[in-house]
C-alpha positions in Angstrom: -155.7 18.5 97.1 -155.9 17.0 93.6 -152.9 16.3 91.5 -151.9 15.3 88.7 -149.0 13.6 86.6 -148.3 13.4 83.1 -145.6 11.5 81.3 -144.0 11.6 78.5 -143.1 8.0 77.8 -140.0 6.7 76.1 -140.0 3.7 73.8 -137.2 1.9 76.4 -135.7 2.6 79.7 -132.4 3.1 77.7 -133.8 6.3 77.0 -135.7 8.6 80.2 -139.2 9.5 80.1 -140.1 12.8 81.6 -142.2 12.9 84.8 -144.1 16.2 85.6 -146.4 16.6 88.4 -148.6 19.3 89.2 -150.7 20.8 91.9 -154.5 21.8 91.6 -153.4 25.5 92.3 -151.2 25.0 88.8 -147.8 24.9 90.9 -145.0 22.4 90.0 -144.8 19.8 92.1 -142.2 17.7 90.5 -140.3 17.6 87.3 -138.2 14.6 86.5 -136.4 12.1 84.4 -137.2 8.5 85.1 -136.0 5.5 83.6 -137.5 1.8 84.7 -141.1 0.7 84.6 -140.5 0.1 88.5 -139.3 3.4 88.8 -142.1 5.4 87.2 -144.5 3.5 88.9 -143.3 3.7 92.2 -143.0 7.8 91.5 -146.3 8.1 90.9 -147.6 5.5 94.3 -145.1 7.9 96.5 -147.1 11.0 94.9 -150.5 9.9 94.7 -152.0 11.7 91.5 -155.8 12.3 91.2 -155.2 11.7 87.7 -152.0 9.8 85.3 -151.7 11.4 81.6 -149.7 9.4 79.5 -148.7 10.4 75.9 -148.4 6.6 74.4 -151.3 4.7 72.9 -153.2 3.4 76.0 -155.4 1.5 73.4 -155.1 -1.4 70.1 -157.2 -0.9 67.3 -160.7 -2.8 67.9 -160.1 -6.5 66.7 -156.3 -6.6 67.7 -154.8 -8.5 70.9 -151.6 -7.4 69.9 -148.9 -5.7 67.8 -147.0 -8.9 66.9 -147.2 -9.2 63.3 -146.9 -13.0 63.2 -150.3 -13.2 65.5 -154.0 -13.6 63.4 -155.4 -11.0 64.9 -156.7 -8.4 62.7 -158.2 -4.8 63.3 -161.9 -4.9 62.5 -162.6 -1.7 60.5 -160.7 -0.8 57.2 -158.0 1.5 57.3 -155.2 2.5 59.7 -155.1 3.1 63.1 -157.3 3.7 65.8 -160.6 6.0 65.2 -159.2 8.3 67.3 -156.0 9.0 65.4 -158.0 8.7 62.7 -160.2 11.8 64.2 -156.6 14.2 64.5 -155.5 13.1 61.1 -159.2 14.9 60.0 -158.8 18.0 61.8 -154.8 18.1 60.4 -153.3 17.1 63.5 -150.7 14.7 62.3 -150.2 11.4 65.0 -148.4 8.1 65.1 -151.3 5.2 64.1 -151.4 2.6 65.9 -150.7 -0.8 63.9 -148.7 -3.9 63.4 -145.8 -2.0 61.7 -145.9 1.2 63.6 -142.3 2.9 64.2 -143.6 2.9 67.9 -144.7 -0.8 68.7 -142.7 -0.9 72.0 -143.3 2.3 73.4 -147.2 1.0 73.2 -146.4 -1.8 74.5 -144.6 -0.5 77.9 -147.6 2.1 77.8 -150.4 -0.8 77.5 -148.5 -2.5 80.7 -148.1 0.4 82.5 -151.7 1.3 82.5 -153.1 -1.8 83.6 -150.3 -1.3 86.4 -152.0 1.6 87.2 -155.4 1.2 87.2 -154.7 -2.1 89.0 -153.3 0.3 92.1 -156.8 2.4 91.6 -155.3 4.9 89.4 -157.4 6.7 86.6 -155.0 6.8 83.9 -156.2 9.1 80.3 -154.0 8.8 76.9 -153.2 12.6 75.7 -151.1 13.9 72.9 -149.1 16.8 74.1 -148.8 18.2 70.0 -153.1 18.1 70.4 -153.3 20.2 73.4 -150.4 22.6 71.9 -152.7 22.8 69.2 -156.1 23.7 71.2 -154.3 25.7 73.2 -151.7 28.3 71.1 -153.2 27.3 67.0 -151.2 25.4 64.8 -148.4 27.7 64.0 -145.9 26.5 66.3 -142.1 25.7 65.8 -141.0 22.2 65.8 -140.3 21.7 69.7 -136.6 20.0 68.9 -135.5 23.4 67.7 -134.0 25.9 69.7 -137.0 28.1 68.5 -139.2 25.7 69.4 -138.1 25.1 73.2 -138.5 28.9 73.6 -141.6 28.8 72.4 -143.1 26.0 74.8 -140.8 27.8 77.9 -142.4 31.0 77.2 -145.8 29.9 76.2 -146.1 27.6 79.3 -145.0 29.6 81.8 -147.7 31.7 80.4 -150.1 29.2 81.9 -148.0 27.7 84.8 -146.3 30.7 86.2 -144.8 28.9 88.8 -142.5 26.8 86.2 -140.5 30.0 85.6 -138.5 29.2 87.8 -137.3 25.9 86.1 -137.0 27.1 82.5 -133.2 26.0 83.1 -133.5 22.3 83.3 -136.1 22.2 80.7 -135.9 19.9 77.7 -138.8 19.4 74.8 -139.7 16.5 77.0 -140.2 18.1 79.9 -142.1 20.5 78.4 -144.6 18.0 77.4 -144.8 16.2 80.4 -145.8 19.6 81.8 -148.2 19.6 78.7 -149.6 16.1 79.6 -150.3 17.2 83.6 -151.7 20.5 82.5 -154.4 18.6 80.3 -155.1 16.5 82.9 -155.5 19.2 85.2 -158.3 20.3 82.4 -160.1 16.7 82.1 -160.4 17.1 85.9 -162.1 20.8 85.3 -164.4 19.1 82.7 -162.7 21.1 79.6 -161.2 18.3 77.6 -163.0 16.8 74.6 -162.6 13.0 74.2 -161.7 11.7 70.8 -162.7 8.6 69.4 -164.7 5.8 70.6 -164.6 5.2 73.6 -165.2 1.2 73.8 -162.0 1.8 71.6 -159.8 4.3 73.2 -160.1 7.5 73.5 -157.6 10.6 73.3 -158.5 13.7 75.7 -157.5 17.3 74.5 -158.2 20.6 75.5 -161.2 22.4 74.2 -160.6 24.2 71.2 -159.2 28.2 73.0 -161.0 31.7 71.7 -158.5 33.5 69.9 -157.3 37.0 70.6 -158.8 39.2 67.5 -155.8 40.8 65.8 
């Protein structure tokens, strides 16, 4: 049966990423901290996932090689950033762009290596960005996830759509939570109701199809 991972990357091993991995019929198949490169990618070669979701940059803006600012290499269209993060910042999702200066420049790096790692084992990886999919999925009124209002809010909210993760509100962190977010929209790319954003000789980001609201 298809499954599928999704992690929420760190910028260094120092700190854990979170590993979530779910199961076509939307049970939890894993939850978990890991900490090496070698570790996360011998988690996902023991569990096989139909698809990877990571939320890093899986991409450099076209014209860069790199994010070393001593390098030439220079993005080809003016402005900041990829198109893609160019394309939330439009419909007032606020992201991380990805440049030479970013705050972030080593967590795209591990993420750059770790997709090639995986696709060179036959994996298909996709770049999400679990604050998009909260967005498509619940509106933009949602509490900042480091809160304790916040955490309730994604514990609730996803258990509204995983059921089985009920049972494991107690070990969950804001990281977690959006490694849960990462495999459920990967779940959706598979069911063909993710939109990609961006170009895609670029990078793209998947999220969720915009969600019907209830009427009030």
């Amino acid at each position: 049966m298809p499954r599928f991972a999704g992690i929420d990357l760190t910028s260094s091993p120092k700190k854990a990423s979170a590993y979530a991995l779910l199961g076509a019929d939307l049970r939890i198949r894993s939850l978990k901290s890991l900490s090496t490169d070698p570790e996360i990618i011998a988690t996902v070669e023991r569990d096989r996932p139909t698809l990877v979701a990571i939320d890093a940059p899986l991409s450099l803006p076209q014209g860069l090689c790199c994010l070393n600012e001593d390098c030439l290499c220079y993005p080809v269209l003016i402005g900041k950033g990829r198109l893609c993060e160019r394309e939330l910042a439009r419909q007032r999702i606020p992201c991380y762009f990805t440049t030479k200066k970013s705050i972030i420049k080593e967590m795209v790096e591990r993420a750059l290596n770790l997709k090639t790692e995986f696709s060179a084992r036959g994996y298909e990886v996709i770049e999400i960005y679990p604050y998009a999919s909260k967005v498509r999925l619940w509106g933009k009124l949602i509490p900042k996830k480091t809160s304790a209002e916040g955490l309730e809010y994604l514990k609730v909210h996803l258990t509204g759509i995983i059921p089985d993760l009920a049972q494991h509100k107690a070990k969950l962190g804001h990281d977690l939570c959006d490694a849960v977010i990462a495999a459920y929209t990967a779940y959706l790319h598979y069911q063909g109701k993710t939109e990609p954003i961006g170009d895609p000789d670029e990078g793209q980001i998947y999220i969720p199809y915009p969600q019907p609201r209830p009427l009030v």
